[in-house]
KEKEMI-648128 format. One record per residue (C-alpha): x, y, z. Coordinates in steps of 0.2 Angstrom, whole numbers, plus 5000, padded with zeros to 4 digits. Each point is the difference from the previous one (the first is absolute). Layout:
! KEKEMI-648128
XYZ...
This chain:
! KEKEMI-648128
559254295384500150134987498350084993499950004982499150154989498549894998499749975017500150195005498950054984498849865006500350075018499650184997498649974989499249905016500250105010499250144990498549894999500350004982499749874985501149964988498650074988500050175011502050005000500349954980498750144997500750145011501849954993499550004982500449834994499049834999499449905017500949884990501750075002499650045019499749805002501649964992501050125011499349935016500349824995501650064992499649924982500650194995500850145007499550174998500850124986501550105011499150164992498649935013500749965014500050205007498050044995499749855009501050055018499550164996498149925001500149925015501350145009501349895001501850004994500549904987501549935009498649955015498949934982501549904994500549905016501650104998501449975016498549975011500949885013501250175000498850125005499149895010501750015010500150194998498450035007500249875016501550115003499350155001498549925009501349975013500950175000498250075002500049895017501350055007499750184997498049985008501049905015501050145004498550124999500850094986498250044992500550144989501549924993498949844996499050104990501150094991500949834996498549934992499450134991501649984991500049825001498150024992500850084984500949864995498549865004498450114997499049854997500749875013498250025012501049965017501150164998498850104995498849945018501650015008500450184994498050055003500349955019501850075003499150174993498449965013501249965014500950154998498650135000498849915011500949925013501450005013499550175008499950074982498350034993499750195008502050064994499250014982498550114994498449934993500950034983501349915001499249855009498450014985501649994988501049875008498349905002499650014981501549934997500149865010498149954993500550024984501649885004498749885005498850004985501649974989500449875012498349904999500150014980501849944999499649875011499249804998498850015012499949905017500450055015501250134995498550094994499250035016501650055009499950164985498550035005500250015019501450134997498650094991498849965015501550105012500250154987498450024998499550005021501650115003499350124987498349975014499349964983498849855006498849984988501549944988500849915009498349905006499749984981501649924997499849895016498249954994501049914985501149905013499749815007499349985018501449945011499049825000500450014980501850055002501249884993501049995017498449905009499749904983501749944995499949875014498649914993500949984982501649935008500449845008500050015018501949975004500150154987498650115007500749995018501050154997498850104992498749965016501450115012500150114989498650035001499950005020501450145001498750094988498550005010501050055013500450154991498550044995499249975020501050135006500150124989498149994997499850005018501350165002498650094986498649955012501050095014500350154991498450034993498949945018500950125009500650154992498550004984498749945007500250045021499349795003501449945008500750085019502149995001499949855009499049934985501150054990501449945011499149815000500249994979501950045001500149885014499249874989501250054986501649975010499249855007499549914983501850034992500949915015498749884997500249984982502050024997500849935017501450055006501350054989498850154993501250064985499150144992498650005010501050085012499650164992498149954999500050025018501050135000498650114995498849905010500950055015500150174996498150004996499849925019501050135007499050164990498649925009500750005017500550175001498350034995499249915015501350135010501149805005501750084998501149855004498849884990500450114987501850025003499949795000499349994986501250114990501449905008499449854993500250114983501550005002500749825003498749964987501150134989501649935006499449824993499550084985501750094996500849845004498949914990500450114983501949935003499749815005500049864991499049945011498250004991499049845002498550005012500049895013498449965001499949824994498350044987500950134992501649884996500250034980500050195002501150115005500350195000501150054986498850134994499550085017500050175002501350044988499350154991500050175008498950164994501550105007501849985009499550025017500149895012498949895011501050095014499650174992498149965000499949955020501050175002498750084991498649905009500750065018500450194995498150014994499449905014500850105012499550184990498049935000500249985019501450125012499649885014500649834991501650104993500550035021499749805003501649945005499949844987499650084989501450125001501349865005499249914980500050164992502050045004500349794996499250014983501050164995501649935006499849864990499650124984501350095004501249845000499449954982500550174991
Protein backbone atom coordinates (compact mmCIF):
# COMPACT_ATOMS: atom_id res chain seq x y z
CA UNK A 1 0.00 0.00 0.00
CA UNK A 2 1.68 3.29 -1.04
CA UNK A 3 1.69 6.21 1.79
CA UNK A 4 0.38 9.33 0.72
CA UNK A 5 2.05 12.92 1.75
CA UNK A 6 -0.84 13.40 4.10
CA UNK A 7 -0.41 10.31 5.89
CA UNK A 8 3.52 10.83 6.51
CA UNK A 9 2.69 14.77 7.39
CA UNK A 10 -0.01 13.27 9.93
CA UNK A 11 2.62 10.52 10.82
CA UNK A 12 5.62 12.78 11.70
CA UNK A 13 3.58 15.35 13.34
CA UNK A 14 2.49 12.24 15.88
CA UNK A 15 4.98 11.24 16.47
CA UNK A 16 6.68 14.48 17.43
CA UNK A 17 3.74 14.75 19.87
CA UNK A 18 2.62 17.69 18.03
CA UNK A 19 -0.83 19.32 17.16
CA UNK A 20 -1.89 20.40 14.20
CA UNK A 21 -2.00 23.99 16.10
CA UNK A 22 1.78 23.48 17.09
CA UNK A 23 2.67 22.24 13.42
CA UNK A 24 0.68 25.18 11.39
CA UNK A 25 2.38 27.61 13.78
CA UNK A 26 5.95 26.26 13.58
CA UNK A 27 5.57 25.98 9.67
CA UNK A 28 4.00 29.58 9.35
CA UNK A 29 0.73 29.02 7.81
CA UNK A 30 -2.99 28.18 9.18
CA UNK A 31 -3.93 25.03 11.36
CA UNK A 32 -6.31 25.17 8.75
CA UNK A 33 -4.14 24.26 5.82
CA UNK A 34 -2.35 21.51 8.07
CA UNK A 35 -5.90 19.80 8.40
CA UNK A 36 -6.51 19.95 4.63
CA UNK A 37 -3.11 18.39 3.84
CA UNK A 38 -3.54 15.48 6.17
CA UNK A 39 -7.07 14.72 4.94
CA UNK A 40 -5.59 15.63 1.54
CA UNK A 41 -8.57 18.34 0.74
CA UNK A 42 -5.18 20.25 -0.31
CA UNK A 43 -1.77 19.75 -0.89
CA UNK A 44 0.98 21.69 0.19
CA UNK A 45 2.65 24.69 -2.12
CA UNK A 46 5.90 22.79 -3.74
CA UNK A 47 7.88 25.91 -2.32
CA UNK A 48 6.69 23.88 1.09
CA UNK A 49 7.27 20.83 0.67
CA UNK A 50 11.50 21.19 1.57
CA UNK A 51 10.81 23.50 4.93
CA UNK A 52 8.64 21.03 5.88
CA UNK A 53 11.10 17.60 5.51
CA UNK A 54 13.56 19.98 6.47
CA UNK A 55 11.33 20.38 9.80
CA UNK A 56 11.00 16.89 10.59
CA UNK A 57 14.68 15.72 9.24
CA UNK A 58 13.37 13.85 6.69
CA UNK A 59 13.90 13.79 2.82
CA UNK A 60 11.44 15.07 0.70
CA UNK A 61 11.44 11.95 -1.37
CA UNK A 62 10.81 9.88 2.07
CA UNK A 63 7.74 13.05 2.67
CA UNK A 64 6.36 12.48 -0.68
CA UNK A 65 5.90 8.49 -0.69
CA UNK A 66 8.33 8.73 -3.63
CA UNK A 67 9.48 4.90 -5.02
CA UNK A 68 8.90 3.62 -1.44
CA UNK A 69 8.08 -0.25 -2.44
CA UNK A 70 11.74 0.53 -4.40
CA UNK A 71 13.64 1.27 -1.43
CA UNK A 72 11.91 -0.81 0.65
CA UNK A 73 13.65 -3.32 -1.66
CA UNK A 74 17.07 -1.64 -1.64
CA UNK A 75 17.28 -1.67 1.95
CA UNK A 76 16.12 -5.45 2.49
CA UNK A 77 19.00 -6.12 0.19
CA UNK A 78 21.34 -4.67 1.91
CA UNK A 79 19.92 -5.90 5.17
CA UNK A 80 20.87 -9.24 3.71
CA UNK A 81 24.36 -8.50 2.29
CA UNK A 82 24.95 -7.20 5.89
CA UNK A 83 24.06 -10.88 7.06
CA UNK A 84 26.05 -12.44 5.16
CA UNK A 85 29.07 -10.32 5.97
CA UNK A 86 28.13 -10.73 10.12
CA UNK A 87 27.91 -14.78 9.24
CA UNK A 88 31.22 -14.77 8.04
CA UNK A 89 32.52 -12.86 10.97
CA UNK A 90 33.58 -10.23 8.62
CA UNK A 91 32.96 -7.44 11.46
CA UNK A 92 35.02 -4.61 9.87
CA UNK A 93 33.72 -5.00 6.46
CA UNK A 94 30.14 -4.93 7.89
CA UNK A 95 30.84 -1.81 9.21
CA UNK A 96 32.30 -0.15 6.58
CA UNK A 97 29.36 -1.38 4.38
CA UNK A 98 26.91 0.28 6.46
CA UNK A 99 28.43 3.26 7.07
CA UNK A 100 28.20 3.73 3.37
CA UNK A 101 24.88 2.15 3.14
CA UNK A 102 23.73 4.84 6.04
CA UNK A 103 24.60 7.71 3.53
CA UNK A 104 22.08 6.83 1.23
CA UNK A 105 19.15 6.07 3.94
CA UNK A 106 20.08 8.38 6.95
CA UNK A 107 16.74 8.41 8.28
CA UNK A 108 15.63 4.56 7.79
CA UNK A 109 15.85 3.80 12.02
CA UNK A 110 16.75 -0.22 11.29
CA UNK A 111 20.04 0.86 9.52
CA UNK A 112 20.96 3.21 11.46
CA UNK A 113 20.53 0.33 14.88
CA UNK A 114 22.10 -1.84 12.55
CA UNK A 115 25.12 0.31 11.73
CA UNK A 116 25.30 1.42 15.79
CA UNK A 117 25.73 -2.42 16.48
CA UNK A 118 28.14 -3.37 13.56
CA UNK A 119 30.36 -0.34 15.07
CA UNK A 120 29.71 -1.91 19.03
CA UNK A 121 30.45 -5.44 17.70
CA UNK A 122 33.64 -4.44 16.14
CA UNK A 123 35.12 -2.52 19.07
CA UNK A 124 33.65 -4.41 21.93
CA UNK A 125 33.58 -7.86 21.05
CA UNK A 126 35.12 -10.87 19.43
CA UNK A 127 38.48 -10.58 21.36
CA UNK A 128 38.59 -6.83 20.33
CA UNK A 129 37.82 -4.53 22.92
CA UNK A 130 41.72 -4.04 24.45
CA UNK A 131 43.34 -3.91 20.48
CA UNK A 132 41.83 -0.16 20.63
CA UNK A 133 42.78 2.59 23.23
CA UNK A 134 40.30 4.35 25.51
CA UNK A 135 39.96 7.00 22.71
CA UNK A 136 39.07 5.18 20.15
CA UNK A 137 36.60 3.03 22.05
CA UNK A 138 35.01 6.60 23.85
CA UNK A 139 34.89 7.64 19.88
CA UNK A 140 33.38 4.67 18.43
CA UNK A 141 30.92 4.40 21.46
CA UNK A 142 29.64 8.22 20.90
CA UNK A 143 28.88 7.14 17.71
CA UNK A 144 27.01 4.25 18.00
CA UNK A 145 24.77 6.12 20.88
CA UNK A 146 24.25 8.75 18.86
CA UNK A 147 23.19 6.18 15.89
CA UNK A 148 20.66 5.07 18.36
CA UNK A 149 19.00 8.48 19.37
CA UNK A 150 18.62 9.10 15.65
CA UNK A 151 17.16 5.74 15.56
CA UNK A 152 14.53 6.32 18.36
CA UNK A 153 13.36 9.70 16.79
CA UNK A 154 13.01 8.31 13.24
CA UNK A 155 11.19 5.52 14.57
CA UNK A 156 7.18 4.85 15.41
CA UNK A 157 7.45 3.56 18.52
CA UNK A 158 6.80 -0.11 19.63
CA UNK A 159 8.95 -2.48 20.30
CA UNK A 160 11.51 -1.42 17.92
CA UNK A 161 12.08 1.36 20.31
CA UNK A 162 13.21 -0.74 23.21
CA UNK A 163 15.65 -2.88 20.95
CA UNK A 164 17.56 0.99 20.35
CA UNK A 165 17.62 1.31 23.66
CA UNK A 166 19.08 -1.96 24.73
CA UNK A 167 21.98 -1.35 22.17
CA UNK A 168 22.31 1.89 24.12
CA UNK A 169 22.12 -0.37 27.47
CA UNK A 170 25.40 -2.44 25.73
CA UNK A 171 27.40 0.79 24.80
CA UNK A 172 26.84 2.18 27.61
CA UNK A 173 27.89 -1.02 30.00
CA UNK A 174 30.95 -1.57 27.63
CA UNK A 175 32.01 2.00 28.34
CA UNK A 176 31.52 0.39 32.35
CA UNK A 177 29.20 3.44 32.21
CA UNK A 178 26.41 1.93 34.62
CA UNK A 179 24.56 4.52 35.94
CA UNK A 180 23.46 5.28 32.12
CA UNK A 181 22.87 2.36 31.07
CA UNK A 182 20.57 1.70 34.44
CA UNK A 183 18.84 5.02 33.47
CA UNK A 184 17.83 3.80 30.12
CA UNK A 185 16.97 0.29 31.59
CA UNK A 186 14.70 2.03 34.37
CA UNK A 187 12.59 3.37 31.10
CA UNK A 188 12.10 -0.43 30.00
CA UNK A 189 9.03 -2.98 30.66
CA UNK A 190 9.56 -5.85 33.12
CA UNK A 191 9.76 -9.12 31.35
CA UNK A 192 6.04 -9.97 32.69
CA UNK A 193 5.09 -6.48 30.53
CA UNK A 194 6.95 -7.61 27.36
CA UNK A 195 4.90 -8.14 24.36
CA UNK A 196 6.44 -11.69 23.83
CA UNK A 197 4.40 -13.00 27.32
CA UNK A 198 1.16 -10.75 26.35
CA UNK A 199 0.64 -11.48 22.63
CA UNK A 200 -0.83 -14.83 23.60
CA UNK A 201 -3.57 -13.44 25.48
CA UNK A 202 -4.69 -11.11 22.44
CA UNK A 203 -4.69 -13.96 19.86
CA UNK A 204 -6.93 -16.87 19.41
CA UNK A 205 -5.55 -19.94 20.84
CA UNK A 206 -4.73 -22.06 17.56
CA UNK A 207 -2.85 -18.68 16.79
CA UNK A 208 -1.06 -18.08 20.20
CA UNK A 209 0.25 -21.64 20.18
CA UNK A 210 3.28 -20.67 18.42
CA UNK A 211 3.88 -17.71 20.25
CA UNK A 212 3.66 -20.14 23.63
CA UNK A 213 7.08 -22.03 22.14
CA UNK A 214 8.39 -19.30 21.39
CA UNK A 215 8.47 -18.43 24.29
CA UNK A 216 9.80 -21.80 25.83
CA UNK A 217 12.93 -21.68 23.54
CA UNK A 218 13.17 -18.10 25.39
CA UNK A 219 13.14 -19.00 28.95
CA UNK A 220 15.42 -21.49 28.09
CA UNK A 221 17.77 -18.91 26.97
CA UNK A 222 17.40 -16.81 29.42
CA UNK A 223 17.82 -19.99 32.39
CA UNK A 224 21.09 -20.62 31.18
CA UNK A 225 22.47 -17.74 30.47
CA UNK A 226 21.32 -16.15 33.69
CA UNK A 227 22.47 -19.24 35.44
CA UNK A 228 26.01 -19.03 33.56
CA UNK A 229 26.04 -15.18 35.32
CA UNK A 230 25.37 -16.60 38.68
CA UNK A 231 28.35 -18.93 38.09
CA UNK A 232 30.67 -16.48 37.18
CA UNK A 233 29.92 -13.97 39.75
CA UNK A 234 29.49 -16.92 42.81
CA UNK A 235 32.77 -18.04 42.08
CA UNK A 236 35.26 -15.76 40.66
CA UNK A 237 33.40 -12.11 42.42
CA UNK A 238 32.16 -13.11 45.26
CA UNK A 239 34.43 -16.53 46.51
CA UNK A 240 30.49 -18.19 47.41
CA UNK A 241 30.62 -20.92 45.34
CA UNK A 242 33.70 -24.00 45.58
CA UNK A 243 34.62 -25.60 41.83
CA UNK A 244 32.35 -28.39 42.43
CA UNK A 245 29.54 -25.59 43.03
CA UNK A 246 30.47 -24.23 40.24
CA UNK A 247 30.67 -27.51 38.34
CA UNK A 248 26.85 -28.45 39.65
CA UNK A 249 25.44 -25.00 37.76
CA UNK A 250 26.97 -26.04 34.41
CA UNK A 251 25.82 -29.43 34.87
CA UNK A 252 22.34 -28.10 35.45
CA UNK A 253 22.87 -25.90 32.21
CA UNK A 254 23.71 -28.96 29.93
CA UNK A 255 21.24 -30.79 31.71
CA UNK A 256 18.14 -28.30 30.98
CA UNK A 257 19.01 -27.70 27.19
CA UNK A 258 18.80 -31.62 26.41
CA UNK A 259 15.72 -31.31 28.42
CA UNK A 260 14.43 -28.50 26.68
CA UNK A 261 15.41 -29.03 22.78
CA UNK A 262 15.66 -32.95 22.43
CA UNK A 263 17.72 -34.45 20.38
CA UNK A 264 18.39 -32.96 17.34
CA UNK A 265 20.19 -29.74 19.25
CA UNK A 266 20.91 -27.51 16.07
CA UNK A 267 22.34 -24.39 17.36
CA UNK A 268 22.45 -25.31 20.82
CA UNK A 269 25.22 -27.37 20.02
CA UNK A 270 27.41 -24.37 20.46
CA UNK A 271 25.45 -23.44 23.81
CA UNK A 272 27.09 -26.41 25.13
CA UNK A 273 29.78 -26.04 23.67
CA UNK A 274 30.87 -23.41 26.10
CA UNK A 275 29.20 -25.22 28.77
CA UNK A 276 31.52 -27.92 28.37
CA UNK A 277 34.25 -25.89 28.26
CA UNK A 278 33.29 -24.17 31.46
CA UNK A 279 32.88 -27.97 33.10
CA UNK A 280 36.18 -28.62 31.99
CA UNK A 281 37.93 -25.11 33.56
CA UNK A 282 36.41 -26.33 36.58
CA UNK A 283 37.93 -29.82 36.61
CA UNK A 284 41.40 -28.95 36.01
CA UNK A 285 40.71 -26.70 38.83
CA UNK A 286 39.80 -29.61 41.24
CA UNK A 287 43.37 -31.10 39.89
CA UNK A 288 40.65 -34.28 37.76
CA UNK A 289 42.68 -34.34 34.68
CA UNK A 290 40.74 -36.90 32.74
CA UNK A 291 37.40 -35.44 33.81
CA UNK A 292 38.71 -32.50 32.35
CA UNK A 293 40.04 -33.90 29.28
CA UNK A 294 36.19 -35.47 29.08
CA UNK A 295 34.75 -32.74 29.19
CA UNK A 296 36.73 -30.72 26.60
CA UNK A 297 36.03 -33.88 24.34
CA UNK A 298 32.54 -33.48 24.52
CA UNK A 299 33.49 -29.80 23.17
CA UNK A 300 34.38 -31.17 20.54
CA UNK A 301 31.69 -33.44 19.19
CA UNK A 302 29.42 -30.73 20.48
CA UNK A 303 31.47 -28.39 17.98
CA UNK A 304 31.54 -31.08 15.30
CA UNK A 305 27.43 -30.93 15.51
CA UNK A 306 27.75 -27.40 15.41
CA UNK A 307 29.79 -27.01 12.15
CA UNK A 308 27.55 -29.46 10.67
CA UNK A 309 24.73 -27.75 11.80
CA UNK A 310 25.76 -24.26 10.03
CA UNK A 311 25.63 -26.31 6.60
CA UNK A 312 22.41 -28.52 7.20
CA UNK A 313 19.19 -28.12 6.17
CA UNK A 314 18.32 -29.93 8.65
CA UNK A 315 16.86 -27.26 11.26
CA UNK A 316 13.66 -28.29 12.92
CA UNK A 317 13.77 -29.54 16.74
CA UNK A 318 12.70 -32.62 17.36
CA UNK A 319 11.21 -32.21 20.35
CA UNK A 320 7.40 -32.46 19.75
CA UNK A 321 6.42 -28.82 21.99
CA UNK A 322 8.88 -27.09 19.90
CA UNK A 323 7.06 -28.23 16.38
CA UNK A 324 6.40 -24.71 14.73
CA UNK A 325 9.98 -23.59 15.25
CA UNK A 326 12.91 -24.13 13.78
CA UNK A 327 16.45 -22.80 13.71
CA UNK A 328 17.05 -20.70 10.68
CA UNK A 329 18.28 -17.88 12.62
CA UNK A 330 20.64 -19.86 15.00
CA UNK A 331 23.90 -18.73 15.56
CA UNK A 332 24.42 -17.30 12.41
CA UNK A 333 26.17 -14.05 13.43
CA UNK A 334 29.83 -14.01 14.33
CA UNK A 335 31.80 -11.10 16.16
CA UNK A 336 34.93 -12.32 14.12
CA UNK A 337 35.94 -15.09 11.51
CA UNK A 338 37.22 -17.74 13.75
CA UNK A 339 36.06 -20.77 14.15
CA UNK A 340 34.19 -22.74 16.81
CA UNK A 341 37.42 -25.14 16.18
CA UNK A 342 39.78 -22.14 16.78
CA UNK A 343 38.06 -21.30 20.05
CA UNK A 344 38.46 -25.11 21.58
CA UNK A 345 42.15 -24.57 20.37
CA UNK A 346 42.36 -21.70 22.23
CA UNK A 347 40.56 -23.15 25.25
CA UNK A 348 43.20 -26.17 25.44
CA UNK A 349 46.50 -24.08 24.83
CA UNK A 350 45.36 -21.86 27.75
CA UNK A 351 44.15 -24.66 29.84
CA UNK A 352 47.25 -26.50 29.41
CA UNK A 353 49.44 -23.01 30.01
CA UNK A 354 47.41 -22.42 33.46
CA UNK A 355 48.28 -25.95 34.48
CA UNK A 356 51.93 -27.79 33.04
CA UNK A 357 50.65 -31.06 34.57
CA UNK A 358 47.24 -31.19 32.53
CA UNK A 359 49.32 -30.11 29.24
CA UNK A 360 51.41 -33.80 29.86
CA UNK A 361 47.80 -35.71 30.29
CA UNK A 362 47.85 -38.12 27.44
CA UNK A 363 44.17 -37.06 26.49
CA UNK A 364 44.60 -34.31 26.49
CA UNK A 365 47.56 -34.34 24.34
CA UNK A 366 45.96 -37.07 21.98
CA UNK A 367 42.55 -33.82 21.78
CA UNK A 368 44.98 -31.30 21.44
CA UNK A 369 46.87 -32.93 18.12
CA UNK A 370 42.92 -33.96 16.87
CA UNK A 371 41.57 -30.43 17.02
CA UNK A 372 44.70 -28.88 15.24
CA UNK A 373 44.54 -31.55 12.61
CA UNK A 374 41.17 -30.79 11.79
CA UNK A 375 42.10 -26.70 11.72
CA UNK A 376 44.73 -27.42 9.80
CA UNK A 377 42.38 -29.62 7.22
CA UNK A 378 40.03 -26.48 6.91
CA UNK A 379 42.61 -23.91 5.72
Amino acid sequence: MNITLGENIKRLRRDRQLTQEQLAEALEVSFQAVSKWETEASYPDIHLLPVIADFFDVSVDMLLGVDAARKEGEIGEIFNHSYELMHEGKAYENMCYLREKQKEYPHNPELLHSLAGAITTYYFYGGRKYEFDEDERRKAADEALELCKRAIKYSNGGNSTVWYKLQMVRIYTNMDEKVKAKEIVDTLPNIWSSWNLNITHTLPEAEAFQYYQNNVLTGLQIAINELGHLGYIGSYVLNEYSPQQKLEIEQLREKLVHTVIGDNLCSYNKDLFYISNNAAWEYMRMKEYDKAAEYMEKSLKYAEAFAKFEVSRDRKYDAFWLSRLDDSEGYSIKSNEKTVFDELEQHLNGMCEQDAELGNNERFKELRNKVAGIIAAQK
